[in-house]
Structure formats: C-alpha cells, structure tokens
Backbone as numpy.savetxt, mean C-alpha at the origin, in Angstrom:
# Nx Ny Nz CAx CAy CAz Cx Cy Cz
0.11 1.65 -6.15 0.69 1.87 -4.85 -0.31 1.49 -3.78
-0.07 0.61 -2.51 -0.94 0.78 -1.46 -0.47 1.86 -0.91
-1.55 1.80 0.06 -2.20 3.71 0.67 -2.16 2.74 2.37
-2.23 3.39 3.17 -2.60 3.50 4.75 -2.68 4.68 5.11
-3.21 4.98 6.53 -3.27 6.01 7.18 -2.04 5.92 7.95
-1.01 6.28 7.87 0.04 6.41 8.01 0.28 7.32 9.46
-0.57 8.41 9.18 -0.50 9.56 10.49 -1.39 8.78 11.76
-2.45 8.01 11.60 -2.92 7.75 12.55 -1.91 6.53 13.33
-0.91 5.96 13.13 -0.16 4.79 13.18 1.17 4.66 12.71
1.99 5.32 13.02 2.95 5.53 11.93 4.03 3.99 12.11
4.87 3.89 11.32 5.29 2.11 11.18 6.61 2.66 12.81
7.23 3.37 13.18 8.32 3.55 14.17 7.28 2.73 15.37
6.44 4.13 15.76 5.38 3.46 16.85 4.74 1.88 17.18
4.12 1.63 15.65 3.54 0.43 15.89 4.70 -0.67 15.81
6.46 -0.78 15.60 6.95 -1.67 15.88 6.86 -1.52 17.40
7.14 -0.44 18.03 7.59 -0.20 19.51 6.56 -0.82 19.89
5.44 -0.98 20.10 4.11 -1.33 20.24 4.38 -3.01 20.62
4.68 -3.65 19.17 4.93 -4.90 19.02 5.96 -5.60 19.80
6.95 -4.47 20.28 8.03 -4.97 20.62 7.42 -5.09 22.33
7.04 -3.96 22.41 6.34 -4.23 24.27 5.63 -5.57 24.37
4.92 -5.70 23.49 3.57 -6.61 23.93 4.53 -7.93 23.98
5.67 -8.00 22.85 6.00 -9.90 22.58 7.04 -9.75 23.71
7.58 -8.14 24.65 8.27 -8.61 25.66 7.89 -9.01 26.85
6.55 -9.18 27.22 5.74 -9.23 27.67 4.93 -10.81 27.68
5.03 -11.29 26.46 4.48 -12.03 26.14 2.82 -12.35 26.03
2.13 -11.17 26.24 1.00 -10.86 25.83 0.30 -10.79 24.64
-0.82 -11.31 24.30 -1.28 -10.83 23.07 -0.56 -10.65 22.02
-0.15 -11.88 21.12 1.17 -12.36 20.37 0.17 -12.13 19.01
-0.86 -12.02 19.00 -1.65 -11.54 17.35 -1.57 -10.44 17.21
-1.91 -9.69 18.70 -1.66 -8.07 18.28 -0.58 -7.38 17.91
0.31 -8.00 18.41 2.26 -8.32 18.01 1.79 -8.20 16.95
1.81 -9.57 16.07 1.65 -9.60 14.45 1.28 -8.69 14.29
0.01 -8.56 14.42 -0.85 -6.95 13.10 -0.45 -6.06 13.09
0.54 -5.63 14.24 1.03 -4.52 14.52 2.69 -4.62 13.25
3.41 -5.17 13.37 4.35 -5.61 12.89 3.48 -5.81 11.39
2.90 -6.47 11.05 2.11 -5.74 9.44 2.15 -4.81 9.25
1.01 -4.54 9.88 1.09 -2.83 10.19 2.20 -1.89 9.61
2.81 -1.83 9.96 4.52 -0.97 10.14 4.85 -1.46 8.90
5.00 -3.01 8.28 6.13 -2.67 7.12 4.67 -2.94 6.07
3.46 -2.36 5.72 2.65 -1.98 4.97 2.91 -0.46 5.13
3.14 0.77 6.11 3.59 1.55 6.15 4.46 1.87 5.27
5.44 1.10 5.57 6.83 1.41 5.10 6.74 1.09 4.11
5.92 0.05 3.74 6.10 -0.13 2.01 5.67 0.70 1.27
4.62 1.53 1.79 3.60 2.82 1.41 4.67 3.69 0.83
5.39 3.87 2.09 6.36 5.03 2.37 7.84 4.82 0.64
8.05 3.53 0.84 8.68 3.38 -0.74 8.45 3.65 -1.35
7.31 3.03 -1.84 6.28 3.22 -3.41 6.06 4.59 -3.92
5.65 5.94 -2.35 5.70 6.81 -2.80 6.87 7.56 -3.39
7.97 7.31 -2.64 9.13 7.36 -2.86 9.61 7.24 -4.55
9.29 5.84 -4.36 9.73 5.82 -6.16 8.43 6.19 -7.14
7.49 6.38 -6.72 6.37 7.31 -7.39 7.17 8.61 -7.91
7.35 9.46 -6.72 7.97 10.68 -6.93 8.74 10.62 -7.54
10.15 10.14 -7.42 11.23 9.87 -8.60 10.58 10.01 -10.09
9.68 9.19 -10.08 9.39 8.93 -11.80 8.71 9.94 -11.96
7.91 10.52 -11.00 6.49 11.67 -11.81 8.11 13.17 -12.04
9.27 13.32 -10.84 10.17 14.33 -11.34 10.40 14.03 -12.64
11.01 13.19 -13.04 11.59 12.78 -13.86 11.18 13.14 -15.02
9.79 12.62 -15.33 8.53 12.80 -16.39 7.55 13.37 -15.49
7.42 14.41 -15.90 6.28 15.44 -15.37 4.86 15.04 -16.82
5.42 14.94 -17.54 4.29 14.55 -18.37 3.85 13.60 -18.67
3.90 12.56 -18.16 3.14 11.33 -18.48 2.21 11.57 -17.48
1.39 10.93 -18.02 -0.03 11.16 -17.17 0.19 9.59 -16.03
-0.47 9.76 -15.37 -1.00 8.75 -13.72 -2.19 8.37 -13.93
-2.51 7.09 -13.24 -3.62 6.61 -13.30 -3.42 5.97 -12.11
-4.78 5.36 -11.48 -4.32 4.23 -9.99 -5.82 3.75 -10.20
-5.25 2.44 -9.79 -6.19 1.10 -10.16 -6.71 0.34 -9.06
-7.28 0.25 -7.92 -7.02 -0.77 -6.91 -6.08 -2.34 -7.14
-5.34 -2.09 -6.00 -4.36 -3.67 -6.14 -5.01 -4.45 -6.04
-4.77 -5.81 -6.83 -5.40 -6.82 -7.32 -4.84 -8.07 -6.55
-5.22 -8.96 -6.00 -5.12 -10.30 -5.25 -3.96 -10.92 -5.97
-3.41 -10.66 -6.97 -2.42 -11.52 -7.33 -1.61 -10.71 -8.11
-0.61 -11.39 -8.85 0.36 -10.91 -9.66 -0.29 -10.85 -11.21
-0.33 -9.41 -12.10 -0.79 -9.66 -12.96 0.21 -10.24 -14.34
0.16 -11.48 -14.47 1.31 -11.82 -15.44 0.42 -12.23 -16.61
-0.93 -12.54 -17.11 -1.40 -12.62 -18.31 -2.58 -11.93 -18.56
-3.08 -11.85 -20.19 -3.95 -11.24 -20.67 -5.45 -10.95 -19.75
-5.50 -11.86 -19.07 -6.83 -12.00 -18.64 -6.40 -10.73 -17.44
-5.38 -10.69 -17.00 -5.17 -10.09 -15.62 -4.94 -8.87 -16.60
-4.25 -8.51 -17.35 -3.89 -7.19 -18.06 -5.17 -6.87 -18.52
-6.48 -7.43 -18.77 -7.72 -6.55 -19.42 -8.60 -6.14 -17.72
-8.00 -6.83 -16.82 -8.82 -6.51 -16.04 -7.97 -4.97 -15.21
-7.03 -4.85 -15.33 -6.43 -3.74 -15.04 -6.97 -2.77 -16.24
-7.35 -2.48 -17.63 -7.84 -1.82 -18.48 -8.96 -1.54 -17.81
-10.09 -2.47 -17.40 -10.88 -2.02 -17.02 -11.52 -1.36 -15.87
-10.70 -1.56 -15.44 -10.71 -0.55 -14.48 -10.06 1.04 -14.46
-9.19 0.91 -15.45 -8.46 2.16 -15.67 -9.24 2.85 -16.38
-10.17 2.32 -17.17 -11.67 2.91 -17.91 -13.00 3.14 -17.34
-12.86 2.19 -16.22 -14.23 2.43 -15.84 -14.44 4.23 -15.18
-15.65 4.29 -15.67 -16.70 5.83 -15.60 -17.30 5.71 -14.78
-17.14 6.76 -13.97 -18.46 7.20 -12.45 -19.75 6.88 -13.35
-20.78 6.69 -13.02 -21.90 6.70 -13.81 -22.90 8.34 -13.70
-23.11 8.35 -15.05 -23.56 9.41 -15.52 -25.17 9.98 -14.03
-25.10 10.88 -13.77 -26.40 11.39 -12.61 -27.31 11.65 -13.79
C-alpha cells in the first residue's frame, strides 16, 4: 500500500487548491503536484479500504509491508527481491 500524510493535506482541499491556482492561471506546476497530490491520497484512501476488507475477512493471515518498488513485479528476479525484503532483519545491537 502507499502511505501519505493524508491529515496534513487531505486530497478534497488540495484539488480546491489546484482548481484556484489553474483559475487563475498561476503557477500551473503547483496545479499539477497538487492534483498528484489528491489522487495519491485517494489512492491511499482505497488500498486501505480494500486492506481492511481482506484483514475482516481473514483475521488470521498474517501482514507484511514491503516498500513499493519502481516497477511492476512480474518475474523471478522482481519476486526474490520482494522476499528480501520481507526477510530482511533490523541488525542485531
């Protein structure tokens, strides 16, 4: 799942945001990021969504979270690198 800070920015606001500035015609990048912004939110806001669904559903399968990876993982090489990370250990103090 991606994560944001959601409370500091929430996706309603930062469209309104976007929508002032491009009526305006001001500062048309800050438009963009802002408009990122919001549907990275919202995509947040899904994922958890269907997170929850599945953890009700199955309360017992265990969770794990991996950092998202630059691409789509469709072969072996990409599937061991998700293992390893799902393994990797804090290092021992």
């Amino acid at each position: 799942m991606h994560a944001t800070d959601t409370e500091a920015l929430p996706a309603g606001l930062a469209l309104t945001a976007a929508q002032r500035l491009e009526a305006t015609g001001e500062h048309p990048e800050t438009a963009g990021a802002l408009r990122v912004h919001a549907q990275l939110v919202q995509q947040v806001q899904r994922e958890t969504a269907v997170a929850a669904r599945f953890t009700d559903e199955y309360p017992l399968v265990a969770l794990a979270s991996v950092a998202a990876q630059p691409a789509d993982v469709h072969d072996i090489d990409g599937l061991r690198g998700i293992a390893t990370a799902l393994c990797a250990r804090p290092a021992a103090d």
